[in-house]
C-alpha positions as CSV (number, residue, x, y, z in Angstrom):
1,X,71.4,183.1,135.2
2,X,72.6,183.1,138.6
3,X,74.6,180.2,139.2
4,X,76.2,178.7,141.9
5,X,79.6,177.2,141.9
6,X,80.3,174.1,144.7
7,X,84.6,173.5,144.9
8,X,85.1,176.6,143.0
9,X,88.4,177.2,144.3
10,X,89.2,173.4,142.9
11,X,90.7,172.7,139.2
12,X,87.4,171.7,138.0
13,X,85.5,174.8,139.6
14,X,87.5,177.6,138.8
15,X,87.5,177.1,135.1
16,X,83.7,176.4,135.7
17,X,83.4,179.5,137.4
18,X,85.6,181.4,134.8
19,X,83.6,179.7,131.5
20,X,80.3,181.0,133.3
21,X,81.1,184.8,134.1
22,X,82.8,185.1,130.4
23,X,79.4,184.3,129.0
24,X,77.5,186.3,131.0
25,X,76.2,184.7,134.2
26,X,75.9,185.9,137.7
27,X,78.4,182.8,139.5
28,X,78.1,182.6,143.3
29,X,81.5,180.7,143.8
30,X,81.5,178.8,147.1
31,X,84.0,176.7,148.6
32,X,86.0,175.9,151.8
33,X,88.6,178.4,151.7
34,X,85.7,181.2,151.2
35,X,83.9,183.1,153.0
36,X,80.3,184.8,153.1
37,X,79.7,187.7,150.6
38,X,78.2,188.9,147.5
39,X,80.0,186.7,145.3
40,X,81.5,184.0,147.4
41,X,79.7,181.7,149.8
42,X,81.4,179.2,152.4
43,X,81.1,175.8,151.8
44,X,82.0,172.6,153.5
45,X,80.7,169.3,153.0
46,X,82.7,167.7,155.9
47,X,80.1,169.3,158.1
48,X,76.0,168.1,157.8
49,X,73.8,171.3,156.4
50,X,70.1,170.4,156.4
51,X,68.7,170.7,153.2
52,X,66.2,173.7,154.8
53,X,69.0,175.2,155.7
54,X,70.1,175.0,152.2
55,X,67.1,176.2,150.7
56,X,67.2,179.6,152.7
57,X,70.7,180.2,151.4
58,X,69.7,179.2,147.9
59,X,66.5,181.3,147.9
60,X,68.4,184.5,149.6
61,X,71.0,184.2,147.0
62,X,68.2,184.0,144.4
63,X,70.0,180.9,142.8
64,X,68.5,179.8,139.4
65,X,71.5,176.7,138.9
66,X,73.9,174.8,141.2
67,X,76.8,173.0,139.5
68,X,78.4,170.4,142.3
69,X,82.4,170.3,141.1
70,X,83.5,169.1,145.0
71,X,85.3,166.1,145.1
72,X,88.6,164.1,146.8
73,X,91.0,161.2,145.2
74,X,92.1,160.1,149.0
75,X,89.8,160.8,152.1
76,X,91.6,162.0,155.0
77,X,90.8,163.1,158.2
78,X,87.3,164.8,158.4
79,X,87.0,164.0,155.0
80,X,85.3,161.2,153.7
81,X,84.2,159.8,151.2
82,X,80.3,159.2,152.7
83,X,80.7,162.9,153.4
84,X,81.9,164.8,150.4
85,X,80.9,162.9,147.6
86,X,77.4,161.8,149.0
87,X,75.6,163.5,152.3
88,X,77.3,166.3,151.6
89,X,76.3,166.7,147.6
90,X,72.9,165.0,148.3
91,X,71.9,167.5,150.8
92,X,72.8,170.7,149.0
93,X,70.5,169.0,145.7
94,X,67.6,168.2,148.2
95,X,68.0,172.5,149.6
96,X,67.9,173.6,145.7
97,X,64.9,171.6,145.3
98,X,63.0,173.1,148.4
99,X,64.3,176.4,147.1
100,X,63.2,176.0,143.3
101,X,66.5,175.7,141.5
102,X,65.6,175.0,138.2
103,X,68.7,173.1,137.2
104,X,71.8,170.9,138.7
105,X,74.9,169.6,137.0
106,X,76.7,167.3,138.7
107,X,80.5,166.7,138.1
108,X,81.1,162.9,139.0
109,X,83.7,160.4,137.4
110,X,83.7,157.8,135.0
111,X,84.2,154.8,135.7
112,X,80.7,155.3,137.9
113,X,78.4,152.4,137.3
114,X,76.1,149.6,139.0
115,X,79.0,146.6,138.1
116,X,80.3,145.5,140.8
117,X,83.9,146.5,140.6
118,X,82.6,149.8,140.7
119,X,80.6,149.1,144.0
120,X,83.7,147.7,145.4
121,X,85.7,151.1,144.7
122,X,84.6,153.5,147.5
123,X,85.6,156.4,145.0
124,X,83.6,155.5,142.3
125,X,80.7,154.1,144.8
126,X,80.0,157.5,146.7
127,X,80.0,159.8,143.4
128,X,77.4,156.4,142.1
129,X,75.2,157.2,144.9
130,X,74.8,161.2,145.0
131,X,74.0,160.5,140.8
132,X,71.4,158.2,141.6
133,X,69.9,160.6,144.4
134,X,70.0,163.2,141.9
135,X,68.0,161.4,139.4
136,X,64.8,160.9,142.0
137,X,64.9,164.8,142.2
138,X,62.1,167.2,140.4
139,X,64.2,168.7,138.6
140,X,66.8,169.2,135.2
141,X,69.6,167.8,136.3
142,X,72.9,166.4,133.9
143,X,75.4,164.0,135.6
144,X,79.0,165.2,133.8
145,X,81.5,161.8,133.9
146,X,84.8,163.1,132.7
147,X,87.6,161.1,131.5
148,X,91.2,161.9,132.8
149,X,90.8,165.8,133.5
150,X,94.5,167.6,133.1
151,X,95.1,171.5,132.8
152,X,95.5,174.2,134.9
153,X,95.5,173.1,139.3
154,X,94.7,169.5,137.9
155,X,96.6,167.7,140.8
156,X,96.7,164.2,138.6
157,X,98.3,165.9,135.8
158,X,100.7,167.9,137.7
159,X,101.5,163.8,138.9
160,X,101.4,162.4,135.3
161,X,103.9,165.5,134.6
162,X,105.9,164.3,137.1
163,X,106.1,161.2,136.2
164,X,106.7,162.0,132.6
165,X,109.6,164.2,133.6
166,X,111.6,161.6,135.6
167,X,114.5,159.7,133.4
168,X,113.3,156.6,133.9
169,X,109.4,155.9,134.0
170,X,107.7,153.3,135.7
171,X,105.2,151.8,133.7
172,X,101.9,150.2,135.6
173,X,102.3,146.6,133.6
174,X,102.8,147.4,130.4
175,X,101.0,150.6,130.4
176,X,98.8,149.9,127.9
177,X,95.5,151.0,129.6
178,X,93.5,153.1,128.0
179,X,92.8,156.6,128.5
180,X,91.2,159.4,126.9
181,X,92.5,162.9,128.5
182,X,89.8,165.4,128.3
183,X,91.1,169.6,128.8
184,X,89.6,171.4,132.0
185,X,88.8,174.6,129.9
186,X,86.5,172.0,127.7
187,X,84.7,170.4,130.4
188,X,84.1,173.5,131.7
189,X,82.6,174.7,128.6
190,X,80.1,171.5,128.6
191,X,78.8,172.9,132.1
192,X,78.7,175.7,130.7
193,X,76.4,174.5,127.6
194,X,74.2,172.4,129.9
195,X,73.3,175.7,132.1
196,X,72.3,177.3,129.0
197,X,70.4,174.1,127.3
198,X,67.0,175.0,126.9
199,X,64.2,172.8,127.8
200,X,64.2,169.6,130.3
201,X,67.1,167.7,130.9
202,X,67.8,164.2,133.2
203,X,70.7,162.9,131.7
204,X,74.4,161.1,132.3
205,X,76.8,162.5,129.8
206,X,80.4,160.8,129.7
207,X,83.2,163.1,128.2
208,X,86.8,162.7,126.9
209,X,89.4,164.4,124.3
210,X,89.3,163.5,120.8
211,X,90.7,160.0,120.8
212,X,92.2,157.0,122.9
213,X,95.3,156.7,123.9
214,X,97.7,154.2,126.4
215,X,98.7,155.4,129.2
216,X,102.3,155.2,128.1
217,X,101.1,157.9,125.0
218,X,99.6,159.5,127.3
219,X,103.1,160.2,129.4
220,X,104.5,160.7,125.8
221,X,102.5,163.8,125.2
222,X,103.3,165.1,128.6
223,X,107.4,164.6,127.9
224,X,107.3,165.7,124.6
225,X,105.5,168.9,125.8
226,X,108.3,169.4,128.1
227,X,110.7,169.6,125.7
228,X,112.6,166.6,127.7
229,X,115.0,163.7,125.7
230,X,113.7,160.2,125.3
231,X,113.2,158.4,128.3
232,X,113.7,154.7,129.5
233,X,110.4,152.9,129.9
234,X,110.5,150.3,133.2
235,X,107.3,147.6,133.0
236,X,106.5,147.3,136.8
237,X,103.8,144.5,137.5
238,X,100.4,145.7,138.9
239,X,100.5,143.8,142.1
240,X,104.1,145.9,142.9
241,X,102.0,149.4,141.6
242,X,99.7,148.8,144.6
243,X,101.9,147.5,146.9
244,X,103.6,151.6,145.9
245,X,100.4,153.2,145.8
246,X,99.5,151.6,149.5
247,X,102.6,153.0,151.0
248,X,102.1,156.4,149.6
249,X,99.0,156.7,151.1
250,X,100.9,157.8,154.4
251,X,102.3,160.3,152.7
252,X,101.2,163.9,152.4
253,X,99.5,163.9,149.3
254,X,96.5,163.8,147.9
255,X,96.7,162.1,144.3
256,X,98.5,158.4,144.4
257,X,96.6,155.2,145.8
258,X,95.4,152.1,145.5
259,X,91.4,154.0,144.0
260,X,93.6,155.7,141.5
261,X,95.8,152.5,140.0
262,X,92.4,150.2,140.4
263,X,90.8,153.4,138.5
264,X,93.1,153.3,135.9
265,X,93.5,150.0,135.0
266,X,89.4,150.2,134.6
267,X,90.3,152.0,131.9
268,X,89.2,156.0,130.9
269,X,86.9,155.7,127.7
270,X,83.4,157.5,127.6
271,X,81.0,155.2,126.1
272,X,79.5,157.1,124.1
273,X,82.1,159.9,124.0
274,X,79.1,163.1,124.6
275,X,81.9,165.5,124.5
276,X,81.2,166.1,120.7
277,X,77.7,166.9,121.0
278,X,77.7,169.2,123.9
279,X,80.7,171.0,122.9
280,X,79.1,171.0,119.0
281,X,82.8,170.4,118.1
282,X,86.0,167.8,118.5
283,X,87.5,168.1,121.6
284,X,91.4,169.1,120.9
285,X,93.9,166.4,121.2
286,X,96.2,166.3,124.4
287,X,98.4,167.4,122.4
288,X,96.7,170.5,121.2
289,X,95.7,170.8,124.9
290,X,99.0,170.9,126.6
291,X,100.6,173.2,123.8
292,X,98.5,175.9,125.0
293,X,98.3,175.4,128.8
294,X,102.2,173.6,129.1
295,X,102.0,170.9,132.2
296,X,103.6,171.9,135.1
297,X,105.2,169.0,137.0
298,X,105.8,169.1,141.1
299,X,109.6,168.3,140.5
300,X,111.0,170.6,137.3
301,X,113.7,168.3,135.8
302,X,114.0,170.3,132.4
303,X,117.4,170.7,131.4
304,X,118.8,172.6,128.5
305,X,122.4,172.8,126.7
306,X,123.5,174.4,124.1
307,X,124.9,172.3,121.1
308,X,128.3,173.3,122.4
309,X,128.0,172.5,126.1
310,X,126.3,169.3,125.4
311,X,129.4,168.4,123.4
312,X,132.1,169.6,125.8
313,X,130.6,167.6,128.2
314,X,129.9,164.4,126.3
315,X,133.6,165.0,125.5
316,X,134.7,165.0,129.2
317,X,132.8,162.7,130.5
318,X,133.8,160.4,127.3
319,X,137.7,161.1,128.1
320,X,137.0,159.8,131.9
321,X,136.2,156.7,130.6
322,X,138.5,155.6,127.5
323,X,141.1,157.2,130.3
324,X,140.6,154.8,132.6
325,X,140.3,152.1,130.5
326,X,144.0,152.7,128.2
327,X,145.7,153.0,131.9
328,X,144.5,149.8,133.2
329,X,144.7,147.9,130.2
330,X,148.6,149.3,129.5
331,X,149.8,149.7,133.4
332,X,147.6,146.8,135.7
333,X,150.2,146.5,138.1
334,X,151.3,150.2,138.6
335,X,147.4,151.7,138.5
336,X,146.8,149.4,141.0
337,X,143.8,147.9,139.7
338,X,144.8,144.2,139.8
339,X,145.1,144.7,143.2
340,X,142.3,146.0,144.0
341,X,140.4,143.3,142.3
342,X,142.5,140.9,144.6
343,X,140.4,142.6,147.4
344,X,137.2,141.5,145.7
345,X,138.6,138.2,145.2
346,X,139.3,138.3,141.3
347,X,143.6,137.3,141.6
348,X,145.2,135.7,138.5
349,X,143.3,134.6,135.6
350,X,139.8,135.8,136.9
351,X,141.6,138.8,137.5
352,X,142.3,139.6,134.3
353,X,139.4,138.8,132.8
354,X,137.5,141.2,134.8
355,X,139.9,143.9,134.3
356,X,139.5,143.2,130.5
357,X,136.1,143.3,131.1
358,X,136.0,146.2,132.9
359,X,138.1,148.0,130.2
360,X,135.7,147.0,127.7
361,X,133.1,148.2,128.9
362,X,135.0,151.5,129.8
363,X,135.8,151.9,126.1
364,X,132.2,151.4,125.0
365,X,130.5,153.8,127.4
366,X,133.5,156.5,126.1
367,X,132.6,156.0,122.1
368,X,129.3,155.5,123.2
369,X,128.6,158.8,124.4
370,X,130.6,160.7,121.9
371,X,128.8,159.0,119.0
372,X,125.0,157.7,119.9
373,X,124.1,159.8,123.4
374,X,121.0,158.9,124.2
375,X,119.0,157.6,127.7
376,X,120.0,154.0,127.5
377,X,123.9,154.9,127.6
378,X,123.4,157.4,130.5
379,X,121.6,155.0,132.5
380,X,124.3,152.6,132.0
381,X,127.2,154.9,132.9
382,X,125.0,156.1,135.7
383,X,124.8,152.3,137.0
384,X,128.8,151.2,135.8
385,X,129.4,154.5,138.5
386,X,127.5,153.5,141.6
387,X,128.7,149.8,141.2
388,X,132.2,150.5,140.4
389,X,132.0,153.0,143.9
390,X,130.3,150.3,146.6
391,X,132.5,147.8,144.8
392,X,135.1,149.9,145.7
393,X,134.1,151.1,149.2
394,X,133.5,147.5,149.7
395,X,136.7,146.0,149.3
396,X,139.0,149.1,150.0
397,X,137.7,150.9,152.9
398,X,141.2,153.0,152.8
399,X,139.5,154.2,149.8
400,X,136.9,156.1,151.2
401,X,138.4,158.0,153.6
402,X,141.3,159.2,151.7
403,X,141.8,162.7,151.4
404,X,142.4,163.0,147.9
405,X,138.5,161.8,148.1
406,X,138.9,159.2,144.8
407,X,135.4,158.1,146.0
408,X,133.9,160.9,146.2
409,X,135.0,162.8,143.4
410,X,132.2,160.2,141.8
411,X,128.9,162.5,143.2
412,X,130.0,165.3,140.1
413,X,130.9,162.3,138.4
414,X,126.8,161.5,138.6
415,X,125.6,164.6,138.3
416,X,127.1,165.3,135.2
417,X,125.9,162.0,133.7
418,X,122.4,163.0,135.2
419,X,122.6,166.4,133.5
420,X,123.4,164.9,130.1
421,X,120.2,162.3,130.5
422,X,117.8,165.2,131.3
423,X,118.5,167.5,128.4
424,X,117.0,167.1,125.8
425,X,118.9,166.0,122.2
426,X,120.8,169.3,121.2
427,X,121.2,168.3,117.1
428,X,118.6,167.9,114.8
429,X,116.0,168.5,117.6
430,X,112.4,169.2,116.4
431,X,110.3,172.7,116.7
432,X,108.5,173.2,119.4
433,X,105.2,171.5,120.1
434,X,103.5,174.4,120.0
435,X,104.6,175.7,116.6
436,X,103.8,172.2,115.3
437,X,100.5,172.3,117.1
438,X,99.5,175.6,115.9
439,X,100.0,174.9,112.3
440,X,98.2,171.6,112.0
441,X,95.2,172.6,108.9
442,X,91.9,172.6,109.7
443,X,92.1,172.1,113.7
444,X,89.6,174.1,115.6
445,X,91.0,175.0,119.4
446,X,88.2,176.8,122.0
447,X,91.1,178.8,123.4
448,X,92.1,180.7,120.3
C-alpha cells in the first residue's frame, strides 16, 4: 500500500514510518521539517489547507492510507492546540475522503473521553474532537489511544529519564498514579497491523505495555536501566507540582505543564488494554523495553567507580570527618571552634553542647560512609556541608575571604560527596538489566 505518514519526523512517526517500509509499503513521510519529493511531502498544520486542496495532493500521490502521528504537549506560538490537533488533522481526513483513501489511523491519547475533566483539558479536548470528526467520515478509520509512549526521540521519556537520573526525585504526591508504559516500536507495529487489517474498520483501540505500574515503578525501571545507585524519594504535594509545572511553562521546553501533571494524575490505563489483540502477542514489559533501546536522559548523571576508587574515596572523605571531629572534641580552645560558635551565639554550656553535637554527628557521617554508603548518608553529608559553610560565612565573614580559602576548599568537598551518591554500589552489584532481561524463559520480544 501506499501510505502516508503525518509528523513523520516525530517519535511516534518515524518508527511508524520505519515499521511500514520494513513490511513492504510504499510510505510518503511528511512533516514540517520536509520538503516536496518522491518520498517526502511538507506538512504543516499551523497553516489552514482546504481539504480540495488536500485531495489533489492525496490523489497525485496515489495515497491508498493516511496515518495522522502530529501532535504537541504545550502549544506555543503559531501552534495551537485548535490548529494541530483539530483543523489541521480534520482537514487532511475530509481531503483523503474527497480523494478516496480507503483507510485513516489516527494517533490520539488516552485519557480522550466525553467526561468532563477531559473537556476541561485543552490537550485531551482537541485530540477528542478530530476522533469524533473522524468517526462521521465514509471511511475505515481506527483511533490509536496510547498509554505513556517512551523509546527512541520520546521527549517525555527522555524527561522521566531525567528525572530518574537525578539523586533525589521528586515525587508528584505520593507517586502512586498509575501508568502503563507502552514501547514506540510496538505502537508502531499496531499501525502497522491496522493498515494491513482486511475488511471494514471504525474503531477506538486504547494500548499500553504488559501491566500497571506507579509512577514511582515506573521511575524505578528507568534508574535501574541506568545502572544508577538507589535514590532518595521526596513526596511533593500536587498543588506545589503545578505551581512547578506553571512556572516551567516559560521555559524553553516542550514536555512539563500543568496538561501533563493533570494528565498524569488521570491516570494511564487502557480500558480494555487492545494492545494484545492487535499486536496478537504481550506487549514487553518496560523493563524488557528499555533493556533494548536504554533511555537516554537530557542531563547524563551516570557515574562509575571501580571497587577500589569508591573505597579510596569513602576513605577520604570518611577521614575528613572523624578528623574534624577527634580535634574539636580533644583541642576546643586551640582549633578555635568554641569560638567560633561564640560568634553564632552558642558561649558556655550551649556551647559545648553544640560542639558535642557537632562532633557526633561528625563521627557518624565518618563510620557511616566507610561501613553502610548509601543515598541517605550522602545526602546528609551533602546538607551537614552547605550548613556548616553559611553557618560559617555567617558568623565569620574573615572566613570567607581568607586566602588559605577554608570555605572554599568545601565546593571539592561537595563534589566528591556528589560523585559517591551518583555511582552506583560498587560490591555485590547485580548483572546488567539486559542480561537479566534477555534470559527471562519464555518472553517473546518484537525486536529480537
Amino acid at each position: 500500500m501506499r501510505v502516508l505518514v503525518a509528523g513523520a519526523s516525530g517519535c511516534v512517526g518515524h518508527a511508524v514510518v520505519r515499521a511500514l517500509r520494513s513490511r513492504g509499503h510504499k510510505v510518503i513521510a511528511a512533516g514540517r521539517g520536509l520538503t516536496d519529493s518522491a518520498n517526502t511531502l511538507h506538512l504543516d498544520y499551523s497553516h489552514a489547507v482546504n481539504p480540495t486542496q488536500w485531495s489533489q495532493r492525496l490523489r497525485e500521490r496515489h495515497i491508498d492510507a493516511v496515518v495522522n502521528c502530529v501532535g504537541i504537549l504545550m502549544p506555543s506560538t503559531g501552534q495551537s492546540f485548535e490548529r494541530i490537533h483539530t483543523q489541521g488533522p480534520i482537514e487532511l481526513f475530509r481531503g483523503a475522503v474527497a480523494a478516496g483513501v480507503t483507510r485513516v489511523v489516527q494517533i490520539s491519547a488516552l485519557g480522550v473521553g466525553a467526561d468532563a475533566d477531559s473537556v476541561a483539558t485543552p490537550y485531551l479536548h482537541s485530540k477528542l474532537l478530530a476522533d469524533e470528526a473522524l468517526a462521521t467520515l465514509a471511511l475505515g478509520w481506527a483511533v490509536l489511544r496510547p498509554s505513556l509512549i517512551y523509546g527512541p526521540g520520546s521527549q517525555s521519556a527522555a524527561l522521566f529519564a531525567t528525572l530518574a537520573s537525578m539523586p533525589i526525585i521528586a515525587l508528584p504526591g505520593r507517586g502512586e498514579q498509575s501508568v502503563q508504559p507502552i514501547h514506540v516500536y510496538e505502537v508502531a507495529e499496531a499501525v502497522a497491523r491496522l493498515i494491513e487489517q482486511p475488511g471494514a474498520l471504525a474503531d477506538v483501540f486504547e494500548i499500553g505495555g504488559v501491566i500497571a505500574l506507579s509512577y514511582r515503578e515506573m521511575l524505578g525501571h528507568y534508574r535501574e536501566a541506568m545502572g544508577l545507585s538507589p535514590a532518595l524519594w521526596l513526596p511533593v504535594p500536587m498543588a506545589m507540582m503545578r505551581a512547578s509545572a506553571w512556572a516551567c511553562e516559560a521555559l524553553p521546553q516542550k514536555v512539563f505543564c500543568r496538561d501533563t501533571i493533570n494528565l498524569l494524575a488521570r491516570g494511564h490505563l487502557p480500558l480494555p488494554n487492545s494492545a494484545h489483540a492487535l499486536l496478537d502477542r504481550s506487549p514487553s514489559s518496560l523493563a524488557q523495553g528499555l533493556a533494548v533501546t536504554p533511555p537516554q536522559p537530557l542531563v547524563d548523571l551516570q557515574v562509575h567507580l571501580s571497587p577500589t576508587v569508591s573505597l579510596l574515596l569513602r576513605s577520604s572523605l570518611a577521614l575528613m570527618w572523624i578528623y574534624t571531629a577527634l580535634v574539636a572534641l580533644w583541642w576546643p580552645e586551640e582549633s578555635g571552634v568554641l569560638k567560633l560558635l561564640a560568634l553564632g551565639g552558642f558561649s558556655g554550656g550551649s556551647g559545648t553542647a553544640a560542639m558535642l553535637f557537632s562532633c557526633t554527628l561528625n563521627t557518624v557521617l565518618g563510620v557511616w560512609t566507610l561501613k553502610r554508603p548509601g543515598p541517605l548518608v550522602y545526602a546528609l553529608q551533602f546538607g551537614a556541608v552547605l550548613g556548616y559553610t553559611a553557618a560559617a560565612a555567617c558568623f565569620a565573614p574573615a572566613i570567607a575571604i581568607d586566602h588559605w580559602g577554608p570555605l572554599v576548599k568545601n565546593v571539592p568537598v561537595l563534589g566528591l560527596i556528589m560523585l559517591l551518591w551518583l555511582a552506583p554500589p560498587s560490591v555485590g552489584r547485580a548483572a546488567p538489566l539486559r542480561t537479566r532481561v534477555a534470559a527471562l524463559p519464555g518472553q517473546r520480544s518484537v525486536w529480537g
